[in-house]
C-alpha positions, 0 to 999 in steps of 0.5 A: 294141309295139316290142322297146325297150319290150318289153327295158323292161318284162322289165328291171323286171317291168311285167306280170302275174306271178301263175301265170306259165306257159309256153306248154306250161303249165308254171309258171314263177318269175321269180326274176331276170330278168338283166343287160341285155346291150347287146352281142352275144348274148342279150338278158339274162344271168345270169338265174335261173329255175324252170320246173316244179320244176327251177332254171335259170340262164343267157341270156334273149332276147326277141322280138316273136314265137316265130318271130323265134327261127328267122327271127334264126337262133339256133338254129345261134348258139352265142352263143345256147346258154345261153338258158334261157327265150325271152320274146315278146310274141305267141306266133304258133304259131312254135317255138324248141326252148326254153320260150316265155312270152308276155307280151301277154296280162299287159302293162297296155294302160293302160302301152302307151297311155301309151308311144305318147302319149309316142312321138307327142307334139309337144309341146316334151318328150314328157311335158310334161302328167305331169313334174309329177307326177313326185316332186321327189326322183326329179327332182333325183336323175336331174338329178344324173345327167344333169348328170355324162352331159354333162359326162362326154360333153364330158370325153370329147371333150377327153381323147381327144386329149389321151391320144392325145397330140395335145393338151396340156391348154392347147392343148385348152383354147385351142381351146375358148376360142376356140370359145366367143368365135364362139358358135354362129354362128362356133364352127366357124370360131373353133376353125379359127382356135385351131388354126392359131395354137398357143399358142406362136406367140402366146406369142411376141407376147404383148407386143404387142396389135396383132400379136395382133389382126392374127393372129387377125383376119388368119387369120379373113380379115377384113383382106382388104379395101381399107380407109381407117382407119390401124389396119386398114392398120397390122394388114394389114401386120403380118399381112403379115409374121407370116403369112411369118414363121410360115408360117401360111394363113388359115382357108377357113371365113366368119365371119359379122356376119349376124343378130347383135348388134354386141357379138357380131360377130366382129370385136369377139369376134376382139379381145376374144380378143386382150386376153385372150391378151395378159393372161393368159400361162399361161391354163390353168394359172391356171384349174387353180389357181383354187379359187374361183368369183369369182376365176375370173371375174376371169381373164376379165376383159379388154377389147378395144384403144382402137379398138374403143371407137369401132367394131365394125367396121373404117371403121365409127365409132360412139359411145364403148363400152369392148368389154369381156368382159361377165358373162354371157359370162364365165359363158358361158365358165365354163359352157362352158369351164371347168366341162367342162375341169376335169371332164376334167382330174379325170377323166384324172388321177383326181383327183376335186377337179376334177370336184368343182370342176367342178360347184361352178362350175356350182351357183353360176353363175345358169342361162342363159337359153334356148329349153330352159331357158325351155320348161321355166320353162313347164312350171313346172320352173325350173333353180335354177342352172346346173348345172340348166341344163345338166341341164335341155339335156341332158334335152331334147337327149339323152333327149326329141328322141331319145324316149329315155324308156324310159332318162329316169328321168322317162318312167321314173316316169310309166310306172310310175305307169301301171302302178300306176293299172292294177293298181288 
C-alpha cells in the first residue's frame, strides 16, 4: 500500500461501505469524501460527514498508519484544524485526538494485486494484458484528453517567453523550425543555430540563397574545414564577411552525420532550411492565416540549392537527387511545429479557432510511424491518425514510464473493473 494508492481508492470510494464505523465504533456516513487537495494542507477539503448522528463538514487526512498523525506533527499545525475524520489504512494503536477509520480490512486485495502487477510490470505499458478490455468510448474520451495535456504542455513551453516578452511569435516559431529540421540527433544544436541568427539578420538576405546557406551552415561549424569544391569556398567567404558583418560567433554545440540517413544529415537539413527561409518571407504570418490542411503543406514545400542535387555533403559527389523537403517531413513539421504553435497561439489569445486548427491539422495527417505508435499496433490499439499518435506518445511517455496509472483513465477502468470482479 502506498499513500498514492490510498488518496486513489478514498478519492472514488473503492472499499466496503457497509456499516462503516470508527475505531471507537462509532458509525460513520460518507456523504462526500471531499476535493482532492494537491497543495498544502489536508489531504481532502470540503468533505461531509456523519459521525454517530452529528453532521461534520470540513478537512480529511489520510495516512498509512494512526501514528503517522503525531509522527507528521499536525496536531500543532493550524493548517490541520479543520480535519474532521483521519482515514488509515492500518489502524497501529496510534492516536490522533480525531475519529480513525481504518480502511484495510474493506479494501479488496483482488484491487491491491492488480495495482502492484501493474507497478512491477516490464512489459512496454503496465497494462498491456487489460487495455483491451478497456470500453472503446472510455479509451477514445481519455485519448481526447491526453492529446489537449500534450499540446496544452507544448503550448505552454512557447507562450511563456512569449508573455514574458522575450519572444515574438515568429521568432518563437523559427526556433522551433528549426529544432524540428536537426530532428532528435541535432534539435539542440539546430535551435542553438535559430537562435543566434534572428530573423531579421536573415530577412536581411532573403534574396540570396547562397548567404543563407553560408549562415546557417557557417554558425553550425561546418565550413570550418579546407575543402576543394568552388562552392564551399565560395560560402566560406561569404561567411567570412556576414559573420564580421553582424557580429555573429558559431555555435559550440556538434552537429552529427553519425548513424543517420543522407537525406537527413545535416548539411542537407542546414540547406533545405536555407531554400525555406528564402521563399517563405513572413513564414509565421502565412501559417496563421492558412485555414487548410493542404495549403499549409504547400508552404513547406522547398528544395535545397543545385549543389546539393549532386551531394550530401561538401567534396563528396553523388548521383542526381533534387533535396527537396518530403511528405513525411513535411508532416513531421505540421505535427510538431505547426499543430502546437497555433495551439498556443489560440490559447495566449483566447481564440479557440486556433486551438480548434490545431487539432484539425493533426486529425487529418496519417499518424507517424514509430517505436510507441507500433507498440501499441501490437497490443491491437492502432492510432487511426495523428492526433492518435500524439495521444498514444503521450500516454506512454507521461502516464506508463511515470506508472502513473492511478491518474491514466485507462489503469483508472481496469482497477475499477478489479474492484467489481471482487464484489461479485
Amino acid at each position: 500500500m502506498t499513500e498514492k494508492l490510498l488518496h486513489f481508492i478514498w478519492r472514488f470510494q473503492y472499499f466496503n461501505r457497509q456499516a462503516l464505523a470508527t475505531t471507537l465504533d462509532e458509525p460513520i456516513e460518507i456523504i462526500h469524501p471531499g476535493q482532492h487537495n494537491h497543495h498544502q494542507g489536508p489531504d481532502f477539503l470540503q468533505a461531509r460527514v456523519r459521525i454517530g448522528t452529528t453532521l461534520l463538514a470540513g478537512s480529511v487526512e489520510l495516512h498509512l498508519r494512526t501514528s503517522d498523525w503525531n509522527r507528521h506533527q499536525h496536531s500543532g499545525d493550524p493548517n490541520y484544524h479543520n480535519v474532521v475524520l483521519h482515514v488509515v489504512y492500518e489502524h497501529d494503536g496510534g492516536t490522533s485526538d480525531l475519529p480513525v477509520l481504518e480502511l484495510q480490512p474493506r479494501i479488496s486485495g483482488l484491487l491491491l494485486e492488480h495495482y502492484q502487477q501493474l507497478m512491477q510490470s516490464n512489459a512496454f505499458i503496465p497494462c498491456g494484458s487489460g487495455i483491451n478490455q478497456v470500453p472503446k468510448l472510455t479509451l477514445e474520451a481519455w485519448k481526447e484528453r491526453l492529446l489537449a495535456e500534450r499540446l496544452q504542455r507544448k503550448a505552454g513551453q512557447l507562450a511563456k517567453p512569449v508573455s514574458n516578452n522575450q519572444l515574438h511569435w515568429d521568432e518563437g516559431f523559427w526556433h522551433l523550425l528549426a529544432r524540428s529540421f536537426g530532428a532528435r540527433t541535432n534539435a539542440e544544436a539546430f535551435e542553438a543555430i535559430a537562435r543566434s541568427l534572428p530573423l531579421k539578420i536573415l530577412a536581411r538576405h532573403s534574396n540570396s540563397i547562397h548567404q543563407l546557406e553560408a549562415m546557417l551552415l557557417g554558425q553550425a561549424r561546418l565550413l570550418d574545414y579546407d575543402y576543394t569544391d568552388d562552392y564551399p569556398r565560395m560560402l566560406q567567404r561569404e561567411y567570412r564577411f556576414l559573420q564580421q558583418k553582424w557580429n555573429v560567433k558559431p555555435i559550440s554545440l556538434p552537429v552529427h552525420f553519425l548513424r543517420m540517413r543522407p537525406s537527413n544529415f545535416p548539411t542537407i537539413r542546414l540547406a533545405q532550411l536555407a531554400a525555406l527561409v528564402q521563399q517563405s518571407a513572413h513564414l509565421f504570418s502565412k501559417v496563421i492565416a492558412t485555414t487548410d490542411v493542404k495549403s499549409m503543406e504547400q508552404l513547406f514545400q522547398a528544395t535545397a540549392n543545385d549543389y546539393w542535387h549532386y551531394h550530401y555533403r561538401f567534396d563528396e559527389t553523388t548521383p542526381f537527387q533534387p533535396k527537396r523537403i518530403g511528405e513525411d517531413m513535411i508532416h513531421h513539421l505540421l505535427i510538431n511545429v505547426v499543430s502546437p504553435v497555433l495551439f498556443a497561439y489560440g490559447s495566449y489569445h483566447k481564440n479557440a479557432a486556433y486551438t480548434q486548427r490545431a487539432v484539425d491539422i493533426l486529425e487529418h495527417l496519417p499518424a507517424e510511424n514509430n517505436a510507441i505508435t507500433r507498440g501499441f499496433r501490437a497490443l491491437a490499439i492502432r492510432a487511426a491518425h495523428a492526433a492518435d499518435a500524439q495521444a498514444l506518445l503521450e500516454l506512454r511517455n507521461n502516464y506508463c514510464n511515470e506508472r502513473r496509472c492511478l491518474e491514466c483513465g485507462v489503469g483508472n477502468s481496469l482497477l475499477k473493473k478489479a474492484l467489481a470482479i471482487a464484489t461479485h
